[in-house]
C-alpha positions, 0 to 999 in steps of 0.5 A, spaced: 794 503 135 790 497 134 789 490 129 782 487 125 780 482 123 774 479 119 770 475 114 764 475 110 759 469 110 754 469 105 757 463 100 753 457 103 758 452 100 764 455 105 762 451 111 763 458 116 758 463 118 759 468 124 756 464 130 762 459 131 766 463 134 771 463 128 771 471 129 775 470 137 779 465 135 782 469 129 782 476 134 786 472 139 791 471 134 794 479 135 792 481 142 799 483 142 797 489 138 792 491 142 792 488 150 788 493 152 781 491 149 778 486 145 771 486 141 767 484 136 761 484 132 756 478 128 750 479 124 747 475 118 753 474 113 759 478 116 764 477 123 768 483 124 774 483 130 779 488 134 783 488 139 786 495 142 791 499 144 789 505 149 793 512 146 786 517 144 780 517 149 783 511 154 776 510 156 771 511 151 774 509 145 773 501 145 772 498 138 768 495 133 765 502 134 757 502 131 753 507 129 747 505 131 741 506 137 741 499 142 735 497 145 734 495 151 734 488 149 741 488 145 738 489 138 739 495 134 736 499 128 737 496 121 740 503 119 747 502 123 754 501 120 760 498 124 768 499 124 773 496 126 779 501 125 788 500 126 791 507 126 792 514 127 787 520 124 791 526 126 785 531 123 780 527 127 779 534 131 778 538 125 773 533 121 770 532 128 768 539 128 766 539 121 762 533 122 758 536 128 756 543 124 753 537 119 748 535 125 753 528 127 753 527 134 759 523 138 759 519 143 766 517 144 772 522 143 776 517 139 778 518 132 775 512 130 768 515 130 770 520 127 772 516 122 766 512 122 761 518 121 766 522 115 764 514 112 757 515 113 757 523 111 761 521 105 762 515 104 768 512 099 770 520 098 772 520 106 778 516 105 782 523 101 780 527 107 783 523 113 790 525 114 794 519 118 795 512 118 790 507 118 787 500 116 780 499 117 774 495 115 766 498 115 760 494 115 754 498 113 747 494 115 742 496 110 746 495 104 750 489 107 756 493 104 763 492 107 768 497 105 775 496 106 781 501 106 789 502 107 793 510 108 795 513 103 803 510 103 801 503 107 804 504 114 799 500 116 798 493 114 792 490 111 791 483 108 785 479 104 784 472 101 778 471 097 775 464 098 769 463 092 764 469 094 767 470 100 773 475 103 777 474 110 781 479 112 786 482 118 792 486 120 796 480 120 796 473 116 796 469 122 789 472 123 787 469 116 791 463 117 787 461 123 780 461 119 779 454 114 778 456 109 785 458 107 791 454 105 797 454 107 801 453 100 807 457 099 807 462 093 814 461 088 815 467 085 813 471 092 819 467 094 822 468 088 822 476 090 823 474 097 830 472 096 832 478 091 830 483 095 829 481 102 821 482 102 815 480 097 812 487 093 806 488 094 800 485 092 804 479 093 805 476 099 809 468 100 803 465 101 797 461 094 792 467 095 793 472 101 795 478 098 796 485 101 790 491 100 794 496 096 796 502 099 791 508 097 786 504 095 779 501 098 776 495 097 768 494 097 765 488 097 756 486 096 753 480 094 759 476 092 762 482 088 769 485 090 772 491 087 779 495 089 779 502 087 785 508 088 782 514 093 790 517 092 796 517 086 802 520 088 804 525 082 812 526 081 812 533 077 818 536 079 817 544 078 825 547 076 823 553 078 822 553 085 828 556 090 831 553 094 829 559 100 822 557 098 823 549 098 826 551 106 820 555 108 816 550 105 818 544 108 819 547 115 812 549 116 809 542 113 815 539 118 812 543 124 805 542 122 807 534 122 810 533 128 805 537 132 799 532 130 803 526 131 806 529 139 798 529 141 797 522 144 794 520 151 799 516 153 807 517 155 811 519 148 818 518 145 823 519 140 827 514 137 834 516 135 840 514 131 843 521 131 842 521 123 839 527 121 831 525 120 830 522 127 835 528 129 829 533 125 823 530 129 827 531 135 829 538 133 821 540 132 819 536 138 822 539 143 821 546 139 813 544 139 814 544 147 814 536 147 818 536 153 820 533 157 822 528 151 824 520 151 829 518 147 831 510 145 837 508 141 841 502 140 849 499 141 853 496 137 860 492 139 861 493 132 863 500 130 860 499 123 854 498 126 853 504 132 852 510 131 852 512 139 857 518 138 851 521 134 845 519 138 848 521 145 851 528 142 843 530 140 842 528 147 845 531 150 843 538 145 835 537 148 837 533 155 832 529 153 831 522 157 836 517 153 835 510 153 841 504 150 840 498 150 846 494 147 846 489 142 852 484 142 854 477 140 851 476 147 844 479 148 839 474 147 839 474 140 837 466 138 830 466 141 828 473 139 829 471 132 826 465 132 820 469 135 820 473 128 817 466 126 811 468 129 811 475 129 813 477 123 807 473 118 813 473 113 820 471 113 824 478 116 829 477 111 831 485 112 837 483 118 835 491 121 828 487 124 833 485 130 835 491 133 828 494 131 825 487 136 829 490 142 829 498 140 821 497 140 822 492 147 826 497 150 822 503 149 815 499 151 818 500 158 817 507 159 812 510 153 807 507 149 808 511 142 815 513 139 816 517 133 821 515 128 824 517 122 822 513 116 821 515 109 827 521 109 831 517 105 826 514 099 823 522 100 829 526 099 835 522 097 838 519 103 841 512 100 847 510 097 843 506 092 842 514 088 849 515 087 850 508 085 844 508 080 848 514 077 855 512 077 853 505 073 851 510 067 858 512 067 861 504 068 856 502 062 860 506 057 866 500 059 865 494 055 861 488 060 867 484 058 872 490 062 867 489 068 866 482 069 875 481 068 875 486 074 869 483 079 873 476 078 880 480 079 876 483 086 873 477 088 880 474 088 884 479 090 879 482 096 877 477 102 870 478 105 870 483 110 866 484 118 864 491 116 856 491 114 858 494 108 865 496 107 870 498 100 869 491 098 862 489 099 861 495 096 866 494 090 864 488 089 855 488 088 857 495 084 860 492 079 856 486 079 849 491 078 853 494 073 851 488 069 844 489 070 839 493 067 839 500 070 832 497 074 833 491 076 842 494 078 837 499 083 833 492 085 840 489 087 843 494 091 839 493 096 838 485 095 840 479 097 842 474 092 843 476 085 840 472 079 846 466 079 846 465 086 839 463 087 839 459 080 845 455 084 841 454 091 834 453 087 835 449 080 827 450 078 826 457 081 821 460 076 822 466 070 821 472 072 823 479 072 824 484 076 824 489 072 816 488 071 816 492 078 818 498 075 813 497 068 807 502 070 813 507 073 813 514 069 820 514 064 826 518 067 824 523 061 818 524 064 820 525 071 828 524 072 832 518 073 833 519 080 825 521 082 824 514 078 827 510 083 825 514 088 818 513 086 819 505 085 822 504 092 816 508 096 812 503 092 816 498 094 822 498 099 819 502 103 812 500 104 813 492 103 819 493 107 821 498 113 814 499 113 812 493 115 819 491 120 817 496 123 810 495 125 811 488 126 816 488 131 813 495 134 806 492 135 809 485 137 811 489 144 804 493 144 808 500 141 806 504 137 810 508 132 808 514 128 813 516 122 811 524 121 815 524 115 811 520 111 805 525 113 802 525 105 803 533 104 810 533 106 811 527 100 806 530 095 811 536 097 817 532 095 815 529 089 815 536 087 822 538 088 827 539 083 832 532 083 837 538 084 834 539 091 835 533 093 841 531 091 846 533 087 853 531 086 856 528 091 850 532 096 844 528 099 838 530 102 840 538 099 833 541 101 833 538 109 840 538 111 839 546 108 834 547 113 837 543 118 843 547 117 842 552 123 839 548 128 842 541 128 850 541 130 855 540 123 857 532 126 850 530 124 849 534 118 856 531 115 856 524 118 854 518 112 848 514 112 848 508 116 842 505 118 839 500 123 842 494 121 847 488 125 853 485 123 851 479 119 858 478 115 861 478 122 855 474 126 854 469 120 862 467 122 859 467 129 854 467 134 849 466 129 852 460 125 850 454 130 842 457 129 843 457 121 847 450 121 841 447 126 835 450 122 837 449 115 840 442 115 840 437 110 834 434 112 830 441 112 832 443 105 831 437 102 823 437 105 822 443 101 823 439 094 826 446 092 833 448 095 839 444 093 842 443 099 850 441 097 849 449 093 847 452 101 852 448 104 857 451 099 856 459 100 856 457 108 863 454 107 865 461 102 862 465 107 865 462 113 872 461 109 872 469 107 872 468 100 865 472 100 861 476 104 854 472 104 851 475 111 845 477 108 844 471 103 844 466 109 839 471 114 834 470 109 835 464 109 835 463 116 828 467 117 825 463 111 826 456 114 824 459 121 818 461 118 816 455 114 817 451 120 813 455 125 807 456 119 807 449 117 807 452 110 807 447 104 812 447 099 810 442 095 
């Protein structure tokens, strides 16, 4: 696993160029995602960075990777083409072998020549070849052509700005914010998405200009002219007439194939485990595959709405793995690492589940330097409660909207605010508030923060604009089903834009790497195939896997709810964590946003400390927003 980073300078008014060591200084800024190389590479109009962290070909796998033949004299011929590379290519090997029976010669067995030479042989067209997650930027000398490009479902991060003709790039924002010719000014409507849904969907980022290159796509750039272009499109057409034995054989042999390419690695490996029936999975086929003897990492809470130990350590002991705990309390060092998030989170970690991913990933960088996790089993096959909550909504609608909103006053006065993370009330509550919602914006909610009114309360001016343009280009629930629609619409965003990026961002600030094989793209085209019936059905979730898991995981994992890696931000708000939120966002820092109203931020501090709502969320978006405008420096006016 590594980071990139790069710009073009062929804009003579741009006041940069490659010889001024702007390419080191960027690089420099993400050493934590890769402490154990760093290089770069300059020629006229291009600059091009990358650190590395060793997994595959320890010794020969040092980046940027070129094509060319070096001279005596350090030059090298016009024909050469350069990479710098951020991923995994799991069918290196086999494009290896294919690639040589087509007369390219390797120096290197790193999956980073690989794919280099899959780009020489075929050029943009290799993109849809490479199995894996990656973000990589190839510069080819004779055309004085860069290439840019992402995976399939954006498991890796890539951001761009354009400035005039010219294009800076890098795995994080701070690597663009270290160059000069980016502004550092907050985008409105990305914190206008940001307070709604804890994230900013892409291409947006919080910040005028940067944008994230979208998923499945790359970008090409020559003389000035940039153009992105799609290389995937995931296709929900879900056929009724598969069996469900057929769907088992099926999704066993791509699982197995999955976790057999994501065990290969050239360092120590783990698993992390939460005792749910994803991580409990991959656990299952790696142990199966021979991966043994196999390292677990798993996280406890003091709060029983948050722990799952009983699960993780049954699982445990089932494939005597190695187990790893660490403990998250109210007395774990939790105030400093948060206002580390500042730095390396790019953008506010408004998901409060960035927390216990910062010592997990901590923790297991200890003993392995890969960890493979369970990301995408819910967005895939229906895990959340979101799902069920979408389709009961449809029923609540035949109320008259007058009945729903005397019942949310009535829970508001009769329900105090709960600690549980989300109990009967909390849930209560938000369902009968989305039901108020168009369907689209009600399935945006679930997962939010603050509701339409809220943020108006805090931010007067905040800017118009709907949610719901984020479903606009999605196929209709006549088309595709009601449930794939919003499966569809949180693989595009949820998924990516949030877990995705929490996870690679606390992991990579500890040097971790962290696979996802459920988000191999065979297994989700698979997925997106399946009858809405096989992945749930009544009150049944995830049908399909929990059927082929029947036989192999015990009953307690299979029937166990949905948790979730998360704190207990309610009851953290009402404690250990008030006095950070009280001195980072006081009177003097809301005001010098020329944004926030602070009397309206004062208020729900005092509802949520006073129990009459529950607000945890609200306030740790909040709390990581002022961190981040802080640390960044981030014009607000």
């Amino acid at each position: 696993m590594c980071g990139i980073a790069g710009f073009t300078g062929n804009s003579g008014g741009s006041g940069f160029g490659p010889k001024d060591g702007l390419i080191e200084r960027m690089t420099a800024t993400i050493t934590h995602r890769g402490p154990d190389q760093q290089g770069v590479y300059r020629s006229e109009g291009i600059a091009l960075g990358a650190v590395r962290l060793q997994v595959i070909d320890l010794d020969g796998g040092e980046q940027p990777v070129r094509s060319g033949i070096e001279d005596a004299a350090g030059g090298s011929d016009a024909e050469h083409s350069v990479i710098v590379y951020n991923g995994e290519i799991y069918n290196f090997r086999e494009l290896r072998a294919e690639l040589e029976s087509l007369g390219h010669t390797f120096r290197s067995d790193c999956d980073t020549e690989v794919a280099l030479r899959a780009f020489l042989q075929w050029d943009t067209g290799c993109f849809a070849r490479l199995r894996g997650m990656f973000a990589m930027a190839i510069w080819s000398e004779r055309d004085r052509r860069l290439v840019l490009a992402r995976d399939r479902l954006g498991i890796k991060p890539l951001y761009i700005r354009r400035i005039g003709q010219d294009l800076v790039f890098g795995s994080e924002i701070k690597v663009l914010l270290e160059h000069p010719g980016v502004t550092r000014r907050l985008d409105r409507t990305g914190l206008s998405d940001f307070l709604s849904l804890l994230y900013v969907p892409s291409p947006r980022t919080l910040i005028e200009g940067i944008e994230k290159l979208p998923s499945a796509h790359y970008l090409e750039w020559q003389d000035g002219v940039t153009k992105i272009t799609p290389y995937w499109t995931l296709k929900f057409a879900p056929d009724e007439s598969i069996r469900e034995e057929d769907a088992k054989a099926e999704l066993d042999r791509l699982l197995r194939a999955a976790v057999r390419e994501q065990l290969v690695s050239d360092v120590p490996l783990g698993v992390w485990s939460s005792g749910g029936i994803d991580s409990s999975t991959l656990l299952h086929y790696a142990a199966e595959l021979g991966a043994g003897p196999i390292q677990t990492f798993s996280m406890v809470f003091e709060s029983k709405s948050c722990d799952e130990s009983p699960y993780f350590r049954e699982i445990s002991k089932i494939y005597g793995t190695g187990h790893h705990e660490f403990e998250l309390n109210r007395d774990s060092a939790i105030v400093s690492a948060i206002e580390d998030f500042a730095f390396y989170s790019d953008e506010p970690g408004g998901d409060a589940g960035a927390l216990p991913v910062w010592f997990l990933s901590k923790m297991s960088r200890q003993d392995v330097t890969v960890a493979l996790s369970g990301e995408g089993g819910d967005e895939l096959f229906g895990g959340y409660m979101t799902y069920r909550a979408d389709a009961l909504a449809r029923y609540l609608r035949v109320v008259p909207a007058v009945f729903r909103e005397a019942a949310l006053r009535a829970a508001h006065a009769l329900l105090p605010a709960s600690d549980a993370k989300i109990g009967f009330e909390y849930k209560l509550k938000r369902g009968i508030e989305g039901s108020l919602l168009h369907p689209d914006e009600a399935h945006l909610f679930w997962n939010g923060a603050f509701s339409r009114a809220q943020k108006e309360e805090i931010w007067p001016t905040v800017p118009p604009h709907e949610l719901r343009r984020l479903t606009a280009g999605l196929p209709s629930a006549r088309e595709i089903g009601f449930l794939n629609r919003y499966l569809l619409l949180d693989q595009h965003y949820y998924l990516q834009d949030n877990l995705l990026c929490k996870v690679d961002r606390m992991s990579m600030a500890h040097s971790l790497e962290v696979r996802p094989p459920l988000l191999d793209h065979r297994i989700v085209e698979f997925a997106a195939r399946l009858p809405e019936g096989l992945k749930i059905n009544g009150s049944r979730q995830k049908v399909i896997l929990k059927s082929l898991m029947r036989d192999k995981l015990p009953a307690s994992i299979l029937a166990r709810k949905k948790a979730g890696l998360d704190i207990p931000a309610h009851e953290w708000f009402r404690g250990p964590l008030l006095p950070l939120f009280e001195d980072t966002v006081n009177e003097n820092a809301v005001r010098g946003t020329g944004l926030f109203d602070y009397a309206a931020i004062r208020k729900m501090v005092d509802d949520h400390t006073s129990r009459r709502i529950n607000a945890g969320y609200q306030l740790w978006a909040l709390l990581t927003l002022f961190l981040w405008l802080k640390r960044w420096r981030i014009a607000t006016v």
